[in-house]
C-alpha positions as CSV (number, residue, x, y, z in Angstrom):
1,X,-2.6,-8.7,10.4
2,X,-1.6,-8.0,6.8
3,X,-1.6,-4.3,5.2
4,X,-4.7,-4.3,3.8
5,X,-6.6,-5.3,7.1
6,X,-4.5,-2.6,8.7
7,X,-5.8,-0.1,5.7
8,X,-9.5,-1.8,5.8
9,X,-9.5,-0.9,9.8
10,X,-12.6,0.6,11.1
11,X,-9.9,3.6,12.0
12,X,-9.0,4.1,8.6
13,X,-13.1,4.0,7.3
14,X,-12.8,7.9,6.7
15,X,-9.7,7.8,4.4
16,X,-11.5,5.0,2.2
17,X,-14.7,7.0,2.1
18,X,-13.0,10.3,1.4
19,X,-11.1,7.9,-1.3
20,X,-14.8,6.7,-2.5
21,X,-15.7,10.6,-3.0
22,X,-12.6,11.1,-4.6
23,X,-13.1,8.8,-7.4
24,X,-16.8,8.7,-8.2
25,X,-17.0,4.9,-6.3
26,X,-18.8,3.3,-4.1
27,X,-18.1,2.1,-1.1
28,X,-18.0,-1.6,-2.2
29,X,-16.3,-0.6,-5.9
30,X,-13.6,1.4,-3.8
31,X,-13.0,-1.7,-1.2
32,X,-12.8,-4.2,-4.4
33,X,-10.3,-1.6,-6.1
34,X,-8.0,-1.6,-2.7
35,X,-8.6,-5.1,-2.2
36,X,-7.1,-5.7,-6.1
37,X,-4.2,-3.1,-5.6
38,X,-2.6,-3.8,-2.3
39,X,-1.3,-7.1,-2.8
40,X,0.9,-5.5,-5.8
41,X,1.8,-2.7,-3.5
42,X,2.9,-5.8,-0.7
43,X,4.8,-7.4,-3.2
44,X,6.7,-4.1,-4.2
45,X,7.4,-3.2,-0.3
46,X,8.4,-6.7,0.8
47,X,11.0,-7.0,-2.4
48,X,12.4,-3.8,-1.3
49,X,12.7,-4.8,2.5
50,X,14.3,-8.2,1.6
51,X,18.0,-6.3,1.6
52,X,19.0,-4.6,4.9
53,X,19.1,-1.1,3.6
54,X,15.8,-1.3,1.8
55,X,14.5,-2.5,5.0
56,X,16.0,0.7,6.6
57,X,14.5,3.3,3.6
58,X,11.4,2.1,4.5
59,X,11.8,2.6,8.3
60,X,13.1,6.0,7.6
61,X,10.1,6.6,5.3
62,X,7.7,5.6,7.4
63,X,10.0,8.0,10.4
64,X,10.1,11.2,8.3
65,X,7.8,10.9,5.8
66,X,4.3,12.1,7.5
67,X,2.5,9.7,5.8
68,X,-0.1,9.3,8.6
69,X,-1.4,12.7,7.5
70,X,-2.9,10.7,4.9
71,X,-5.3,8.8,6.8
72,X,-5.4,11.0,9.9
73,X,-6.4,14.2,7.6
74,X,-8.4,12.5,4.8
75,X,-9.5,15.4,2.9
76,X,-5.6,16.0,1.7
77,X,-6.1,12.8,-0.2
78,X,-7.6,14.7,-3.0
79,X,-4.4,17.4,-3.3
80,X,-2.2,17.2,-6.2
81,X,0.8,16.5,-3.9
82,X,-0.5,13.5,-2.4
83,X,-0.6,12.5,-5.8
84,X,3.4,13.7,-6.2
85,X,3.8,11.6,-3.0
86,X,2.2,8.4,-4.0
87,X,4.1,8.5,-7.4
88,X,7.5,8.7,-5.3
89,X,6.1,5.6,-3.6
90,X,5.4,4.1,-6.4
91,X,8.7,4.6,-8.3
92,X,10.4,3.6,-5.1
93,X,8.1,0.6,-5.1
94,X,8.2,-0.4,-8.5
95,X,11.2,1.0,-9.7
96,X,9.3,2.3,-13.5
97,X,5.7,3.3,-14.8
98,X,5.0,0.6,-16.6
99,X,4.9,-1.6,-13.5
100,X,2.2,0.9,-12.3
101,X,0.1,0.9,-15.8
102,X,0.2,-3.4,-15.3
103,X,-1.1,-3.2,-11.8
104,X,-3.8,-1.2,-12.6
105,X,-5.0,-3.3,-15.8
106,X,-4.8,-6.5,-13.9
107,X,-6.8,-4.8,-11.2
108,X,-9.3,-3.8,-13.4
109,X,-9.7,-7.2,-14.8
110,X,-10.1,-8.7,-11.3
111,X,-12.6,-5.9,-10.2
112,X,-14.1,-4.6,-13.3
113,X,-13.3,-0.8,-12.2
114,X,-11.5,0.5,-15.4
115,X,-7.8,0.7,-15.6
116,X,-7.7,3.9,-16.2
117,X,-9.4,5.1,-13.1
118,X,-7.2,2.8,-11.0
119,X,-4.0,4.3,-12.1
120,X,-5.2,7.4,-11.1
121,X,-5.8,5.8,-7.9
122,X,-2.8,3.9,-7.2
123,X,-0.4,6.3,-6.1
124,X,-3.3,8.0,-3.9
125,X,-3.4,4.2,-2.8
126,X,0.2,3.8,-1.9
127,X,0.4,7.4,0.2
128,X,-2.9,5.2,2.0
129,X,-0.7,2.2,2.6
130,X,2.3,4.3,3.6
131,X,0.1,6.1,5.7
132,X,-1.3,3.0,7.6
133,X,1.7,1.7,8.1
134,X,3.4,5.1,9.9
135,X,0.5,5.0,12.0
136,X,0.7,1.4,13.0
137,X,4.3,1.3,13.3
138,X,4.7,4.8,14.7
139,X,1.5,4.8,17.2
140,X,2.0,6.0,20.6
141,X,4.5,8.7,19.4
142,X,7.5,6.1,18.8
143,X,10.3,5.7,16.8
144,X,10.3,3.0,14.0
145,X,13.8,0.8,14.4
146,X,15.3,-2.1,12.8
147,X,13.8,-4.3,15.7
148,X,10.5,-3.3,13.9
149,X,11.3,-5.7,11.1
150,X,9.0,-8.3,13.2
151,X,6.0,-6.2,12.5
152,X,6.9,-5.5,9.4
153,X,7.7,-9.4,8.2
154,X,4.3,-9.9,9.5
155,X,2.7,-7.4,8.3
156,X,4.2,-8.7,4.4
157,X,3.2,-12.0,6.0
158,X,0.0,-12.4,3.9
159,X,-1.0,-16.5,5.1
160,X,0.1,-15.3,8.7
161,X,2.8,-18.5,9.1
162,X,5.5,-16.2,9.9
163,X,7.6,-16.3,7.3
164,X,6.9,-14.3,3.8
165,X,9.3,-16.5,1.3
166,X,6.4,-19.2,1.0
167,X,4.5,-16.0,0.1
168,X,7.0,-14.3,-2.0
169,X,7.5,-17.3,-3.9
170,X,3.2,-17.8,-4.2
171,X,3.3,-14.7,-5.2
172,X,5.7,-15.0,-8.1
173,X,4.0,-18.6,-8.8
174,X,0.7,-16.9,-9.6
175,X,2.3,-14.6,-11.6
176,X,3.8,-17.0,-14.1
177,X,0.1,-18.9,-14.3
178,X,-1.3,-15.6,-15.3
């Protein structure tokens, strides 16, 4: 299971459809939007996690940060400081804004949704992710810990062989074909 099965979950239906009300999509145009802008997202959280103590950030994120209020509480997605929080993400993430603005036009050339609509959704999108990922790791009332890296490598694991280097390295390879 990758993020963006754990994000498409039949749990997490509400969230996307309060998400499709949000931004004036349908259901469909909001899946291929998510669909376009999670692997980006993947690919930001997975270079992070590759040193120990970006690894631990994230664990500590995902501990403190009340993300699952995003997709537990849907109707918050729509608040100006989910926004705030999804840009945090993202800066976190991708480090700059510019990062953000390429995501979203290569999304919108992949999905035909326009560019500027998904960089209004993309930090709304990352406090989704962040969200999914608190519940996942944090269901049950638990505590995150650094012998959650196994769900987290195969949760970055996108071709589910156990290992996310051969994905990393697709990854970058597609990139460079672009």
């Amino acid at each position: 299971m990758n993020i963006l099965d754990i994000l498409m979950a039949d749990e997490n239906r509400s969230a996307l459809d309060t998400l499709s009300k949000n931004f004036n999509l349908s259901q469909s145009e909001t899946k291929n939007a998510v669909q376009e802008l999670i692997p980006a997202l993947t690919r930001g959280i997975q270079k992070n996690t590759d040193q120990p103590a970006g690894l631990d950030e994230l664990l500590d994120a995902l501990k403190t940060g009340g993300h699952n209020q995003y997709v537990d509480q849907p109707d918050i997605l729509a608040k100006p400081a989910t926004t705030k929080d999804g840009n945090d993400i993202l800066g976190h993430i991708f480090g700059n804004k510019e990062v953000s603005r390429n995501v979203a036009k290569r999304a919108s050339q992949n999905s035909g949704i326009s560019s500027t609509l998904l960089k209004k959704m993309l930090p709304v999108v990352a406090s989704l992710v962040m969200g999914a990922l608190s519940k996942k790791l944090m269901g049950g009332g638990r505590s995150a810990s650094r012998a959650d890296t196994g769900i987290i490598g195969s949760l970055l694991d996108s071709d589910g062989d156990g290992a996310i280097w051969d994905d990393l390295l697709g990854m970058g390879a597609k990139a460079l074909l672009r």
